[in-house]
N, C-alpha and C positions, 0 to 999 in steps of 0.2 A: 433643448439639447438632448440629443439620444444618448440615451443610458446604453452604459459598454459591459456586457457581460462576456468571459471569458473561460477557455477551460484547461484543467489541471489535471494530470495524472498521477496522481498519490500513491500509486503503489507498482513501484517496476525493483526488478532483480538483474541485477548484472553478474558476470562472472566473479566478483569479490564474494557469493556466495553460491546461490545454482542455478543461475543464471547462464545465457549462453553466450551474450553479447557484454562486449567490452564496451567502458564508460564512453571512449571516444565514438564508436559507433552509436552507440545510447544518444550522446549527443546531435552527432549529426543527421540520425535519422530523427528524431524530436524536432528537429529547428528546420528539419527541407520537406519531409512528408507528412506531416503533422500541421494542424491549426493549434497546437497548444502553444500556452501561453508560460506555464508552469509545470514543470515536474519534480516527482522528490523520490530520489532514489533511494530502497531501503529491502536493501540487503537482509538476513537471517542474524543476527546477533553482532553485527560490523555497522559502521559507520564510515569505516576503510576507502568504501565507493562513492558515496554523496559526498564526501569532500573529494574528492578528484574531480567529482561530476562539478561542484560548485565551483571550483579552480579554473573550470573551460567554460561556464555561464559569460563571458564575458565575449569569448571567441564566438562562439555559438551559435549567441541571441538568444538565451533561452533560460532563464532563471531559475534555479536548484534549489528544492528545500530538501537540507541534512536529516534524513531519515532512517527508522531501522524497524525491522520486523523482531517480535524480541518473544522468543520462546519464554513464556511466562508459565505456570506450573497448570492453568486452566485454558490453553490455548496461546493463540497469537494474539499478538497487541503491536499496532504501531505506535511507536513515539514519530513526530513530525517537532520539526524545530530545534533539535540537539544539537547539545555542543561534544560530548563526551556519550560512546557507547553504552549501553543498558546492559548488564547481566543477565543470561538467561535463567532460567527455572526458580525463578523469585514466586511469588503469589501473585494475581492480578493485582492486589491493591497495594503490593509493595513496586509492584511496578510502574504501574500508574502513578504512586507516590514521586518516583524516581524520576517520571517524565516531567512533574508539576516543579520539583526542582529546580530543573534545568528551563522551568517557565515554558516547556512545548506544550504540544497538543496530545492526547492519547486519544486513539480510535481502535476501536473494536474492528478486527480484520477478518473477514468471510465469517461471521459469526455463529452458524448453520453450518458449517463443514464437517462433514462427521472424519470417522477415524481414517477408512479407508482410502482417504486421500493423500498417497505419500507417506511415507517413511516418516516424517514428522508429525504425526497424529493429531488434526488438527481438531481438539477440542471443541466441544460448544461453549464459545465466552458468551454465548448469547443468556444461560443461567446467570452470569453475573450481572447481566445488565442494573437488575435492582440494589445487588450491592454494594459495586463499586463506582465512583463518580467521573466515568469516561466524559470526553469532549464530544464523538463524533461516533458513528457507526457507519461503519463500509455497509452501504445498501446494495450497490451495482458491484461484482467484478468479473472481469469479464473471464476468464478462466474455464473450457469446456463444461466441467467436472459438476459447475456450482451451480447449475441453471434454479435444483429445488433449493437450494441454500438462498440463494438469494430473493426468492418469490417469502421463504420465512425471513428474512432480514426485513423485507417491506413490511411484510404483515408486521412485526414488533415496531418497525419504526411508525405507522401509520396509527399504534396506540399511544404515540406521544412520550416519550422517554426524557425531553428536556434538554436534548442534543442533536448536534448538527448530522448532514446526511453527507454521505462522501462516496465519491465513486473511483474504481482504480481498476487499470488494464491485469494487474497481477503478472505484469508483463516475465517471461523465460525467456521466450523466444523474440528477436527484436521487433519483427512486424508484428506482435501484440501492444508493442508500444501505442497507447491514446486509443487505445479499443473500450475503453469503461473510463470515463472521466468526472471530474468535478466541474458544474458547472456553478460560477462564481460573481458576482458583482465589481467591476473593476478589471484590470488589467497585471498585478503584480503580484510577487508573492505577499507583501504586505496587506494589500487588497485581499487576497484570498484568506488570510488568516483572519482579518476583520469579518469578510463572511462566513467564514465558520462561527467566528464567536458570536457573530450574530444570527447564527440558526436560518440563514436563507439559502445556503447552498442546495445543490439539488443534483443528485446521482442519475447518468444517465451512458445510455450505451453508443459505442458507434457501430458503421457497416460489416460486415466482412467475417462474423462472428464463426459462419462454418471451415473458412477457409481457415484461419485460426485455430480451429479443433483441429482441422487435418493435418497444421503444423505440429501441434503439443503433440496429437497421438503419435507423428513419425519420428518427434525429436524425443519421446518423452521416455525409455530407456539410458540415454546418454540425462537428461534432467534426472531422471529415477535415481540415478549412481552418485552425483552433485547432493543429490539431497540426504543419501545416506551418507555420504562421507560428512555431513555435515551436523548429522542428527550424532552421528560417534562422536565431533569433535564439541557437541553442545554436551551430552553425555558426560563426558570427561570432567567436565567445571562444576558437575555437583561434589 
């Protein structure tokens, strides 16, 4: 019998934060222009959008995992698997705590990003790797900006850290949707989550990566504004 391997977009934005596209658009282009199997939408400090998105999985054809990008006090962290939103500006390991909680998954996101990307100063979480007990690290995303972020994601992943490898379009703009995927053993979200815990997953890219950049760079003043009204309204919660 031929073994079924599958792939998963771990890390897409919709307009519940700075995102461009709406969850039902998210949806339908997922499930007609896409070979994915699984996506998990995860907003900026919301949870708001993957459950919308999860509510249309049915309509779809295309499986949601309830996700959230969660401004933690050393960078971005995703939680995958939540039931209830994450707090922003916690410490990594009180936020990773808060993930383990809720029994999800926590993954290290664009770990190499330095500051000057966006209004949200994407920290290097990749210093915490050694102290804090993440699941997963975003190796691949496909995101113009990260090409040397992510050649150093490899290099740390490729010295063995003890965690799974995950890949995510980082999608703004919707035709970034399934540009950076997870590829996975199985067919479902359950499936995908067993290969995570089982450290076989594997980060990998798809086509179209220039035409891509030439979207973020056209659209990325109207994203630019999104992310700052967004870094004021994380701001506000300390």
């Amino acid at each position: 019998m031929t073994e079924v391997w599958s792939k998963a977009d771990l890390h897409i934005h919709s307009n519940h934060s700075d995102g461009l596209a709406k969850i039902p658009e998210i949806m339908e282009y997922a499930s007609t222009q896409t070979d994915l199997s699984v996506i998990a939408i995860t907003d900026h400090n919301t949870i708001e959008g993957a459950l919308f998105a999860q509510s249309l999985q049915e309509m779809y054809g295309i499986e949601v995992v309830i996700g959230e990008e969660i401004s933690s006090k050393s960078g971005h962290i995703i939680g995958l698997w939540l039931k209830e939103a994450i707090p922003p500006n916690l410490s990594a390991a009180e936020t990773v705590s808060r993930i383990n909680e809720q029994g999800g998954i926590a993954v290290i996101a664009h770990p190499f990003a330095n500051r000057a990307f966006g209004p949200f100063g994407l920290e290097s979480v990749g210093k915490a790797i050694h102290d804090v007990a993440f699941h997963a690290l975003e190796v691949y995303n496909s995101s113009p900006y990260l090409v040397y972020a992510n050649k150093l994601a490899a290099k740390a992943f490729a010295g063995g850290q003890g965690v799974a490898a995950t890949g995510g379009s980082d999608a703004h703009v919707l035709k970034a949707v399934g540009k950076g995927y997870t590829l996975f053993r199985g067919t479902t979200a359950d499936d995908l989550r067993c290969s995570i815990e089982n450290l076989e997953t594997r980060a990998e890219a798809a086509r179209g990566g220039l035409s891509i950049a030439l979207r973020y760079a056209f659209r990325y003043p109207q994203i630019r504004r999104l992310q700052s009204w967004n870094w004021e309204r994380c701001k506000a919660t300390k």
